[in-house]
C-alpha positions in Angstrom: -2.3 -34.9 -5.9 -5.6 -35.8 -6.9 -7.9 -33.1 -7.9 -10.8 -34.7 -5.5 -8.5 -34.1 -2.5 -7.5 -30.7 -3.8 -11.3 -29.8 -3.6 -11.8 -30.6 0.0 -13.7 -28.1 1.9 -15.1 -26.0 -1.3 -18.9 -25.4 -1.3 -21.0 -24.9 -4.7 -18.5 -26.2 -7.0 -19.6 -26.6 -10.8 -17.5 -29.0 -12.6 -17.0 -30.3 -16.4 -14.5 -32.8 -17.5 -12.7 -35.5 -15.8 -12.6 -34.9 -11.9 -10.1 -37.7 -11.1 -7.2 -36.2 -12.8 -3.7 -36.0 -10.9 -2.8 -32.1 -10.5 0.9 -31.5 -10.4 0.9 -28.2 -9.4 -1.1 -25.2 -8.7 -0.8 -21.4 -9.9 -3.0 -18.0 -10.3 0.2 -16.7 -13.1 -0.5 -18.3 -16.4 3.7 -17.8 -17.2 4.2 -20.0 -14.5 2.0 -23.0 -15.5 3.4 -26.4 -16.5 2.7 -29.7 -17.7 -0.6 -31.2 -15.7 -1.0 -27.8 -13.4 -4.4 -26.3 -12.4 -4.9 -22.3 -13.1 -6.9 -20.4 -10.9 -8.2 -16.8 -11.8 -8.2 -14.4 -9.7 -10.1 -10.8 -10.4 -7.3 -8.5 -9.3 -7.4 -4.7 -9.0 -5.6 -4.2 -12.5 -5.6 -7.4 -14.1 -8.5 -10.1 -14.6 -6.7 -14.0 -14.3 -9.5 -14.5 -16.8 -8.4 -12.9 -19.9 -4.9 -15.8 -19.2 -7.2 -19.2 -19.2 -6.1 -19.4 -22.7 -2.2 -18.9 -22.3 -2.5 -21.2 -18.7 -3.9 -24.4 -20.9 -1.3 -23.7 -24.0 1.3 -23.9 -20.9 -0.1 -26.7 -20.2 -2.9 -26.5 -17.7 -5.3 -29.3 -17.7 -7.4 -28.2 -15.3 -8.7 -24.3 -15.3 -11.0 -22.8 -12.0 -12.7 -19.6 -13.3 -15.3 -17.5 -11.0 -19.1 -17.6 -11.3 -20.1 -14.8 -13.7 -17.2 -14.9 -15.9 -18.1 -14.6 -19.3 -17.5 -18.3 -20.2 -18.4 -18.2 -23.7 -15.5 -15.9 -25.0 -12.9 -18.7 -23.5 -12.0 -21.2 -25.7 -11.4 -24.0 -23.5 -10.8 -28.1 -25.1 -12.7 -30.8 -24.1 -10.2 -32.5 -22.8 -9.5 -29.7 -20.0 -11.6 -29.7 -17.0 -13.3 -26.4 -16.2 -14.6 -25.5 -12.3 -16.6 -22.7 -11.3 -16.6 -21.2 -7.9 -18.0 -18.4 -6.2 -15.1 -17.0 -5.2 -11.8 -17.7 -6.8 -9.8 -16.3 -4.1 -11.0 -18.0 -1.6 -10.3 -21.6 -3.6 -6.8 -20.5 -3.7 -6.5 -20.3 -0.2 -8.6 -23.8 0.3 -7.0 -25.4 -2.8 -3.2 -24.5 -1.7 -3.4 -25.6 1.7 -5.3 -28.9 0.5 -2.0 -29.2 -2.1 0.5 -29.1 0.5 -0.9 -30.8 3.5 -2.2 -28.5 5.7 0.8 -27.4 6.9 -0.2 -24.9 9.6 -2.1 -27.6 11.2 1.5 -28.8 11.9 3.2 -26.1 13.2 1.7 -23.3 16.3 0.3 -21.0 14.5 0.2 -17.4 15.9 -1.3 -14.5 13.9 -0.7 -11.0 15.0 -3.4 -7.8 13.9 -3.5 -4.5 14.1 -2.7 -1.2 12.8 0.8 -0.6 14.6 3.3 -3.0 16.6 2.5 -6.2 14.4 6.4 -5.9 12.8 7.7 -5.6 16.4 5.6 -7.6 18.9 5.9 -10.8 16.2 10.2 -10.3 16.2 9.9 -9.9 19.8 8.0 -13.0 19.9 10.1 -14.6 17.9 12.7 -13.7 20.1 11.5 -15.3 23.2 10.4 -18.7 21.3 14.0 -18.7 20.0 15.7 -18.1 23.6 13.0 -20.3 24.6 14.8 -23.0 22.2 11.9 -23.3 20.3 12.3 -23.9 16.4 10.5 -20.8 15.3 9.7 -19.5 11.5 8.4 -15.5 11.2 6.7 -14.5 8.4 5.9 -10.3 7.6 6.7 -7.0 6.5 9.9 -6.9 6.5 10.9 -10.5 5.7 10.5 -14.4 6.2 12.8 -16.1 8.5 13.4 -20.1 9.3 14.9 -21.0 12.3 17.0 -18.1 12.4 17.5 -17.9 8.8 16.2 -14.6 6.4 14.8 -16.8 3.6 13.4 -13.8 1.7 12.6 -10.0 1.5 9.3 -9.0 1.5 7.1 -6.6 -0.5 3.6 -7.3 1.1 2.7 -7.9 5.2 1.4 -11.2 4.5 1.8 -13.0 1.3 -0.8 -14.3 -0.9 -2.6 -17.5 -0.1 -0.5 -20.0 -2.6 3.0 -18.6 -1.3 2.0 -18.7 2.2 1.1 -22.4 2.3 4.4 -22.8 0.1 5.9 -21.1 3.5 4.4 -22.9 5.7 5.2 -26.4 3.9 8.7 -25.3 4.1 9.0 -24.5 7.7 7.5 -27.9 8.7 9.8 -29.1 6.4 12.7 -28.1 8.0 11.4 -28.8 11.7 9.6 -25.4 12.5 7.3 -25.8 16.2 6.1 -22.0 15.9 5.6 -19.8 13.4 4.9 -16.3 14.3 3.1 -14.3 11.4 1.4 -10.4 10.7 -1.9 -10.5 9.0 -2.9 -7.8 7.4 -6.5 -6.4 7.1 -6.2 -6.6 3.0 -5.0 -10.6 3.8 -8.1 -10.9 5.9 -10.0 -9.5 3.6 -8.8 -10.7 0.3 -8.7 -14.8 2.0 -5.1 -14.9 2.0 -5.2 -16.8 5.6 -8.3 -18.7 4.9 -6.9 -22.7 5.6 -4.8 -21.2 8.2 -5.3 -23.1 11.8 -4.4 -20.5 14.4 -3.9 -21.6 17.8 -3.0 -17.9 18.9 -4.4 -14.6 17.5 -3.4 -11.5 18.6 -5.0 -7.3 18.3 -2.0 -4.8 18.8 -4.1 -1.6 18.6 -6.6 -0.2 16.0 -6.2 3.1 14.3 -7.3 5.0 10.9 -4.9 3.7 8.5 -5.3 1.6 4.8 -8.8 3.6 3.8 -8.2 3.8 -0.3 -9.9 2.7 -3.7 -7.6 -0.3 -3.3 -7.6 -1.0 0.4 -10.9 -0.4 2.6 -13.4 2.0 1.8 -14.3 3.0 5.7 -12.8 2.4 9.2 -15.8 -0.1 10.0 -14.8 -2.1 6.6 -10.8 -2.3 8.2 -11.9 -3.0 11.6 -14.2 -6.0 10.6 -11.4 -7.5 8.1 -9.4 -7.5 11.0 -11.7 -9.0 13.2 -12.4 -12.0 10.9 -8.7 -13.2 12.5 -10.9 -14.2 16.0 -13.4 -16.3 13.5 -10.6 -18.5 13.1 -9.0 -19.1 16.5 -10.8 -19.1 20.3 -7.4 -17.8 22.2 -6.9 -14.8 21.8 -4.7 -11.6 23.2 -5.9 -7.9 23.1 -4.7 -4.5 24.2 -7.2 -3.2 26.7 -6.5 0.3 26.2 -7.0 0.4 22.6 -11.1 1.6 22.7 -11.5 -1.1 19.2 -9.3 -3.7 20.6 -10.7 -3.5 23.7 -14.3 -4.5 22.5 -12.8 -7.8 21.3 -13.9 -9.8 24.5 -17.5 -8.6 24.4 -17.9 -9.6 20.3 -16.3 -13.1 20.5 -17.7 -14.3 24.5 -17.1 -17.8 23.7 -13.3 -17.3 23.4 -10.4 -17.4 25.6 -9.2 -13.7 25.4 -6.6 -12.5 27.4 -5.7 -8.9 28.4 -2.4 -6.3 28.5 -2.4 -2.9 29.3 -1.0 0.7 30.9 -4.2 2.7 31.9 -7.4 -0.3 32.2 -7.8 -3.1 33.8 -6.1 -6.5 32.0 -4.8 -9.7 32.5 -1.1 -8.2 32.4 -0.4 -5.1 33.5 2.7 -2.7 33.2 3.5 -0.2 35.9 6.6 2.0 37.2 7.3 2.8 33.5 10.7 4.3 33.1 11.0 5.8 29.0 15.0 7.3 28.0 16.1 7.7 24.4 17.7 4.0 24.0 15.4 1.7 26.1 12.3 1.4 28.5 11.8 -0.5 31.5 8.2 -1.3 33.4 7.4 -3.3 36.2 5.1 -6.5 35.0 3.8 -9.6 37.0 4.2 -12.9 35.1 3.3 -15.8 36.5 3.3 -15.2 40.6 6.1 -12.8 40.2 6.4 -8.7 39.5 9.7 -8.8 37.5 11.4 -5.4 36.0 11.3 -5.7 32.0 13.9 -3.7 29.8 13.6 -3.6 26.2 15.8 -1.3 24.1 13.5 0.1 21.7 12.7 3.6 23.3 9.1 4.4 23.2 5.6 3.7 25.5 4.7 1.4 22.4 7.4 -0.8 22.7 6.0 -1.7 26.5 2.6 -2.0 24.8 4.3 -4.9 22.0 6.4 -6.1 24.8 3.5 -6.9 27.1 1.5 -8.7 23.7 5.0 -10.6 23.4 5.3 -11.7 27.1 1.4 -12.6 27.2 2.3 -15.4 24.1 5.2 -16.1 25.9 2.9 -17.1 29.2 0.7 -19.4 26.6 4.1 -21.6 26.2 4.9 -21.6 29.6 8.5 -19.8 29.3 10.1 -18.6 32.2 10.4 -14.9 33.2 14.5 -15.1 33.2 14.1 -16.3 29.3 11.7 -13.6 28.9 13.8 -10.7 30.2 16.8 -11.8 28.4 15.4 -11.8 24.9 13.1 -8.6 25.8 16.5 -6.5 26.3 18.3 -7.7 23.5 15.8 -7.8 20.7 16.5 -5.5 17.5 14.0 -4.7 14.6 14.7 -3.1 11.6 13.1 -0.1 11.0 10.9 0.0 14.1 12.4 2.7 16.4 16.1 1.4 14.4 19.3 3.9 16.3 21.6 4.8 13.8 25.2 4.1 15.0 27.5 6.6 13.5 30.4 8.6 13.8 29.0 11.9 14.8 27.6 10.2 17.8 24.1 12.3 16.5 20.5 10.1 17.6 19.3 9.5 14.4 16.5 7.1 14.1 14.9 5.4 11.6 11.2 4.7 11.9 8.1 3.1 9.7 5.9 5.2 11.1 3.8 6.2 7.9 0.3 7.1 9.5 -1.1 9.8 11.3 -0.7 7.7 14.9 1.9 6.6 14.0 4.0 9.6 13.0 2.3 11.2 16.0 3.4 8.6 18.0 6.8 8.2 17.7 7.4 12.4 17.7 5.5 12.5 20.8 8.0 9.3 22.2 10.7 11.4 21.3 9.9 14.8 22.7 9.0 13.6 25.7 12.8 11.7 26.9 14.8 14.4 24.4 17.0 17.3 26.1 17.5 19.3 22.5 15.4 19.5 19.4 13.0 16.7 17.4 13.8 17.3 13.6 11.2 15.6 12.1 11.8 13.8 8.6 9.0 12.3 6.4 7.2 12.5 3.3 4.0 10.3 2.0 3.6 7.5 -0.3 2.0 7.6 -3.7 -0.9 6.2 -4.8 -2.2 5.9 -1.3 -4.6 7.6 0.7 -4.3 11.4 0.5 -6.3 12.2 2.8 -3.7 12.0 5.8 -0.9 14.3 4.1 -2.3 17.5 5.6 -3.3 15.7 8.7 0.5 14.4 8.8 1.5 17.7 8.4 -0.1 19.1 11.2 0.9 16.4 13.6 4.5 17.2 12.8 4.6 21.0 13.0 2.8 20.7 16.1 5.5 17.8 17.8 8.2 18.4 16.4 10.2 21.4 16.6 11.5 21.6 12.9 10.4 19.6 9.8 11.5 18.9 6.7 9.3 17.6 4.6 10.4 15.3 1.8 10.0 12.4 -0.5 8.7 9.4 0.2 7.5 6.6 -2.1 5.8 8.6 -4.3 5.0 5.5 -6.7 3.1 7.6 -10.2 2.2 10.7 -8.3 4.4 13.3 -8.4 6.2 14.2 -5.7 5.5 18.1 -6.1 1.6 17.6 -5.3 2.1 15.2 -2.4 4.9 17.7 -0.5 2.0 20.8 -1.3 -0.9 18.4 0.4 1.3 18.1 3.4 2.5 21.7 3.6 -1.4 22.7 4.2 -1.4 21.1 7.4 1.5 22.3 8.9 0.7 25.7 7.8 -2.1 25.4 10.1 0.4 24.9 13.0 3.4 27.6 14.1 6.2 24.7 13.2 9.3 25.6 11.2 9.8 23.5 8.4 11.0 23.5 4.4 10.7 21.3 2.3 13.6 19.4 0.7 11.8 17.0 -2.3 15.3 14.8 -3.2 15.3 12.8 0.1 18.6 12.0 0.4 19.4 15.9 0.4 16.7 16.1 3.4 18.6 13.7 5.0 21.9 15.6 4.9 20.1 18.5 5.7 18.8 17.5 9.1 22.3 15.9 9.8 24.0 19.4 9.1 21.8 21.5 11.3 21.6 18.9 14.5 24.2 18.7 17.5 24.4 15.8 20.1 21.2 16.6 22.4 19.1 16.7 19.2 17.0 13.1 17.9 16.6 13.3 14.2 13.6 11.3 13.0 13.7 9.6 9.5 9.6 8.7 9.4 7.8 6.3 7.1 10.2 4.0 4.8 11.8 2.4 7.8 13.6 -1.3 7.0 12.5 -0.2 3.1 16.0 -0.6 1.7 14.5 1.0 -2.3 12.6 3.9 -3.2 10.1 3.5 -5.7 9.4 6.1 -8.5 7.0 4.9 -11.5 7.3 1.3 -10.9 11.2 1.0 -10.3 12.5 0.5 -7.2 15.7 2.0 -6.9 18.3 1.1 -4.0 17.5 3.4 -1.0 18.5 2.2 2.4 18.6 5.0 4.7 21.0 3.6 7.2 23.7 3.2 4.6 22.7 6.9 3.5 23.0 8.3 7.0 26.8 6.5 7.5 27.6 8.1 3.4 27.0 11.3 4.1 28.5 11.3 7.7 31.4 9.6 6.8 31.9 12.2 3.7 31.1 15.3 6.4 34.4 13.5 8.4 36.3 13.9 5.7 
């Protein structure tokens, strides 16, 4: 494509060299440039792109893009390859890669879903309705991307950066995609993943504390405006009216068409008659003209919350309530609220929940439709923010009525100092616990001590099928755990 075209839309461009070459291809990793590629540097949070101009043009890149303020003078860069300077490289990518591939989401129905719980969930169930609908539907998030129907890919990031995503989305409309459905992160907000995106629907789940680190935000006001810059880029929009930040939404963007769901306020769709038992929930709802009973079998008051963000997208596409109810009751996510089938017959479920709400959430879910014990199971990851451990603690001592605390992802940190942080909160609380650092031998713990009216909880790696210690990820899926060790205890 020619380099003009790529450069649509870019303010404040500097340029030297030829302008009017033919760019084959476009990458931010020097080891992946060829022949007649552009490189664009990105300042990461461990590595500069800039310190790679050189290796990028000896691979073959004939045109570089390097940030404003990079020290140009140490770069030796030939004549013959054409430098651009921008203010910020990371927002080119995002402009440049859409630009490379045709705008693809202008193409397709693009719906982003925000916010700190529910994204995973409300987009499968979503997905699920578009699908039933008969809809050719693509999902891309944290667990993985899917194209009509089909798991293309496992993912390690909510939303991917901004070259891969328009890769993605060149792909889908490709292979006939109508919808896609995708979870944007805050970070992806924030970092311009989803800049050249065209949303046609946007969507708030709920807004808690949640991603405050060195790496990630450095304040809740930080988080909530990344997320907010989502309703910038789209005038229909969907909120949850009982979420205080979500709920503001309306007020701060007047001009848009914002739609409401909710339990407890006034909104546009409203549950009632909510019925909550260990396998599923069912609510009362009006769509369209009619109050129709909704069943979904994820157990939890969230999962009416996601279902009613799911059926207000469904209302924007004109799908009927039958279509609705069907896909409602039979979707399945992994890792959100995930039942264990197993031998033993024991409730054991697997959850993501890895935040204070979160973890506080789901317990809470659970104690209230449980005859016997919750055994809570959960650890913290790594190189995240600390500051919740205790916190984390103290939620589950209070909830849950034992706790073993564990492992999680502890990343470089060791696991020692991360089980101590959360043992000071739930010393605060009269909850029994111990702690049990090897996480499979927590697992097997909990299974040993609980009987058929018990729920055990396995908390915060959810559809994670690796746990990562030191920068390996080693293979750690904790449904395939749970079946081991019951099928060993059978024998």
């Amino acid at each position: 494509m020619e380099l003009k075209k790529i450069l649509i839309g870019l303010e404040g461009i500097k340029a030297k060299g030829n302008v009017n070459l033919d760019i084959k291809g476009i990458e931010k990793d020097s080891r992946e440039i060829k022949e007649g590629y552009m490189f664009i540097a990105i300042k990461g949070f461990s590595t500069d792109g800039h310190q790679f101009v050189e290796k990028a043009i000896e691979n073959g890149a004939s045109c570089v893009m390097l940030e404003i303020g990079c020290d140009l003078k140490s770069l030796s860069i030939p004549e013959d390859v054409t430098i651009l300077m921008v203010k910020d490289t990371r927002e080119a990518l995002a402009v440049c890669s859409s630009n490379f591939y045709g705008n693809p989401s202008a193409q397709l129905k693009l719906i982003g879903v925000t916010g700190t719980k529910g994204k995973t969930t409300t987009t499968f169930m979503i997905k699920e309705i578009l699908e039933k609908a008969g809809k050719k539907v693509g999902l891309i998030g944290t667990i993985a991307t899917y194209i009509n129907g089909k798991k293309i890919k496992d993912n390690d990031r909510t939303t991917p950066e901004s070259l891969e995503l328009q890769q993605i989305f060149r792909q889908m409309v490709d292979e006939g995609v109508e919808v896609a459905v995708m979870e944007v992160s805050s970070q992806s907000l924030k970092l311009h993943r989803v800049d050249g995106c065209q949303f046609d629907i946007v969507l708030f789940t709920n807004f808690s504390e949640d991603h405050i680190s060195e790496k990630e935000h450095p304040d809740m006001q930080d988080y909530f405006n990344s997320k907010l810059k989502l309703f910038e880029m789209c005038k229909t929009g969907i909120v949850n009216a009982d979420d205080l930040y979500s709920a503001k939404i309306p007020r701060l963007f007047p001009d848009s068409n914002i739609v409401t769901y909710g339990i407890d306020n006034f909104a546009n769709v409203l549950a009632k008659d909510i019925t909550i038992t260990n396998s599923y929930v069912d609510f009362r709802v009006k769509i369209t003209d009619r109050n129709e009973r909704v069943k979904t079998g994820i157990p939890g008051r969230f999962s009416v919350y996601n279902s009613l963000a799911a059926i207000c997208v469904a209302q924007k596409f004109g799908i009927s309530s039958e279509i609705i109810k069907e896909a409602l009751e039979e979707v399945r996510v992994p890792g959100r609220s995930e039942l264990i089938d197993n031998k033993m017959e024991l409730t054991i479920m697997v959850d993501y929940a890895h935040s204070p709400e979160s973890l506080q959430n789901i317990l809470q879910a659970a104690k209230a439709y449980t005859r016997g014990r919750v055994i809570s199971v959960f650890g913290c990851g790594g190189d995240r923010d600390s500051g919740k451990r205790p916190i984390m603690g103290e939620i589950s001592g209070k909830i849950a009525d034992y706790t073993i605390i564990t492992s999680d992802n502890p990343r470089t940190e060791e696991p020692d100092k991360i089980v101590y942080q959360i043992e000071e909160g739930i010393k605060k609380t009269k909850g029994k616990y111990e702690v049990v650092i090897d996480r499979t031998h927590a697992i097997e713990h909990a299974i040993k001590m609980a009987n058929k009216k018990d729920i055990i909880i396995l908390a915060g790696k959810g559809h994670e099928p690796y746990q990562e210690i030191n920068g390996v990820k080693y293979p750690f899926d904790e449904r395939i755990i749970v079946r081991n060790i019951i099928n060993e205890k059978i024998k």
